[in-house]
C-alpha positions, -999 to +999 in steps of 0.1 A: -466-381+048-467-387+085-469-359+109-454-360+145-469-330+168-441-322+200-456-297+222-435-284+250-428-254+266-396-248+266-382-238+233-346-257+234-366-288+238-389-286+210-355-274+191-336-302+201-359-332+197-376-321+165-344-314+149-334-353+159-366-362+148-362-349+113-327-357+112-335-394+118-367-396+104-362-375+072-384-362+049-412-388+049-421-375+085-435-339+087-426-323+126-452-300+138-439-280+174-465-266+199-455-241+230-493-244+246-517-262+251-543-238+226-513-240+196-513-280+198-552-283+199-549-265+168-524-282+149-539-314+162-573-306+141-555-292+111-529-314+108-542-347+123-508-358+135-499-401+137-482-392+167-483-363+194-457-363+225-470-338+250-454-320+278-472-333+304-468-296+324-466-268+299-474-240+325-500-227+303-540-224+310-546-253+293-522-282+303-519-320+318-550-347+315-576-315+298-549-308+269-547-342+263-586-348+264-589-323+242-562-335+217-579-365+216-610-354+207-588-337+174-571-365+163-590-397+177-563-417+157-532-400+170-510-422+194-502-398+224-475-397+246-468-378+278-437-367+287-430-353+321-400-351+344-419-344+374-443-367+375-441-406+369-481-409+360-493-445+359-504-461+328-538-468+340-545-431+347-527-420+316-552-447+291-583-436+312-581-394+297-571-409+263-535-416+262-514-439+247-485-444+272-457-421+295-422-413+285-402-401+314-373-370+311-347-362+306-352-381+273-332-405+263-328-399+224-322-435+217-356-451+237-373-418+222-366-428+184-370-465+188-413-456+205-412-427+174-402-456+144-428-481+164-455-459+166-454-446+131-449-481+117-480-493+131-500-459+121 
């Protein structure tokens, strides 16, 4: 089974994209939601997701390019996305602390599912 980890901090957003991610994925695609940084270093380890898209700003202790260091160093094969709204973070800087690419918000649930289904095909 493949495991998607969505961290974000704000709870209608990890409501609403991981219930469209199970919804169009279905049952072969296991969602794991994070709120901090700490909670997705965790699952990260345990679980050793295909695919993590991080909140880019959580507003927690542990947040930005050192929560995705440190997710990295958890799941060295995960793809990892950031998402942010408030920043548009170049895919130079994004590769160099261990990231896989930039997805800007608001989402757009169609571009987000078609990266999700590419991502987990080649995992």
């Amino acid at each position: 089974m493949k495991k998607i980890l969505l961290v974000d901090d704000e709870e209608m957003i990890r409501e609403m994209v991981g219930g469209l991610l199970r919804d169009a994925l279905g049952s072969d695609v296991k969602i794991l939601l994070a709120s901090d940084g700490d909670e997705a270093v965790r699952l990260a380890q345990s679980e050793q997701p295909e695919l993590v898209l991080l909140d880019f700003t959580l507003h927690t202790p542990l947040e930005g390019f050192p929560m995705m260091e440190k997710i990295r160093e958890a799941a060295r094969q995960a793809k990892i996305f950031l998402m942010s709204g408030a920043l548009d973070l170049a895919e130079k800087e994004i590769k160099q602390h261990g990231g896989d690419g930039f997805i800007g918000k608001p989402l757009r649930m169609e571009r987000l599912l078609e990266l999700v289904t590419k991502q987990l095909k080649g995992a």
